[in-house]
C-alpha positions as CSV (number, residue, x, y, z in Angstrom):
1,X,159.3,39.6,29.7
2,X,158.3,39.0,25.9
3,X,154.8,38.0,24.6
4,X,156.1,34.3,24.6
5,X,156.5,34.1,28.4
6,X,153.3,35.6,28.8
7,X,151.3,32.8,27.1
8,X,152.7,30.5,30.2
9,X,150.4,32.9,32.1
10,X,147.9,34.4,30.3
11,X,144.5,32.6,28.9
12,X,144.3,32.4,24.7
13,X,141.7,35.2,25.1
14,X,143.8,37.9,27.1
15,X,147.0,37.4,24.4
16,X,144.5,37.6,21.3
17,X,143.4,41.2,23.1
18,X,147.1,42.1,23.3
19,X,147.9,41.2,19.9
20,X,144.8,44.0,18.5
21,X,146.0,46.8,20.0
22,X,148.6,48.7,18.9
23,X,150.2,52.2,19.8
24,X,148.1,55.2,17.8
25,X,151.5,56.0,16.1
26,X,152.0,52.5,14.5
27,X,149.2,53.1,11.8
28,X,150.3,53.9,8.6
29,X,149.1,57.0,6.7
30,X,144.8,56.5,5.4
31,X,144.7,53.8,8.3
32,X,141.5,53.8,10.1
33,X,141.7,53.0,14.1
34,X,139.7,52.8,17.4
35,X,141.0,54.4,20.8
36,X,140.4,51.3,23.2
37,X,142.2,52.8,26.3
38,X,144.6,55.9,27.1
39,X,147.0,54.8,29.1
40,X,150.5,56.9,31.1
41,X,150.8,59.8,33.4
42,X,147.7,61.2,34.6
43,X,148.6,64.8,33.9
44,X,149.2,63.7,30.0
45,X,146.1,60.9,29.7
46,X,144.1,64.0,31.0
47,X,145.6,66.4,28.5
48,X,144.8,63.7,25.5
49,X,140.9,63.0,26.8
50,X,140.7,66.8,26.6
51,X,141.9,67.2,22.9
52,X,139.3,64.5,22.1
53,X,141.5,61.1,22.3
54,X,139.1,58.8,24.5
55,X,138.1,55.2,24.5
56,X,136.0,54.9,21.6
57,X,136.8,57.5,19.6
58,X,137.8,56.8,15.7
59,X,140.8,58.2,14.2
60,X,142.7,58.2,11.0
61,X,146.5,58.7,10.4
62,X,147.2,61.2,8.0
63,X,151.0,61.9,8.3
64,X,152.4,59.1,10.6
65,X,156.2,59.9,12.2
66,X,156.9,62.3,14.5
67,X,155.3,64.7,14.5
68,X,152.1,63.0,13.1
69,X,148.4,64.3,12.2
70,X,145.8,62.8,12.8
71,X,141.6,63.1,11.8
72,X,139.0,62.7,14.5
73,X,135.8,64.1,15.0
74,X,136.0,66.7,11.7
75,X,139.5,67.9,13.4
76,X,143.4,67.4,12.6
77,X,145.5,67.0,15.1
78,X,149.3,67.2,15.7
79,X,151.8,65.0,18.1
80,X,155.0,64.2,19.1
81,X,156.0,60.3,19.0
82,X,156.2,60.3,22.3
83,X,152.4,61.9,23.0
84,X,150.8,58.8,21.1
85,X,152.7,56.3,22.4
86,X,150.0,55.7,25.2
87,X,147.2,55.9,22.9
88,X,146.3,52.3,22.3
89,X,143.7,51.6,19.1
90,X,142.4,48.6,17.7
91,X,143.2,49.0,13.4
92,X,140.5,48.8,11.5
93,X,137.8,50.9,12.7
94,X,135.6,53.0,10.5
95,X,135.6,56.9,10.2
């Protein structure tokens, strides 16, 4: 089901939130963000909360691709594609 379908459903509020966040590895490299919600297996959304990557927490990309780096709380931090996928940030937040 696409975005369009989903207005049928979905109040002007609720799509306006799914339009701000975006996957962690969409930002582009110097791109500020804000973790709003990790979301996937349990195992992994417990292994990311431990490294740091909570709701909340502001990051900046500063290799995007896979794998990327990113800054958060003084640290750099590598990933796979595939690990970030589930971090969802709102762009835009301040370091």
């Amino acid at each position: 089901m696409n975005l369009i379908c989903l207005t049928r459903f979905l109040t002007p509020y609720v799509v306006i939130i799914m339009l701000e966040l975006i996957p962690l590895d969409f930002l582009q490299p110097g791109q500020t963000a804000e973790i709003d919600q990790v979301v996937g297996d349990p195992s992994r959304v417990h292994r990311l909360q431990e490294l740091g990557l909570r709701q909340g927490t502001r990051v900046e990309m500063v290799q995007s691709g896979s794998p990327c780096i990113i800054r958060t709380s003084g640290s750099k931090l590598c990933f796979r594609r595939s690990e970030t996928l589930g971090v969802l940030v709102k762009a835009g937040g301040h370091i």
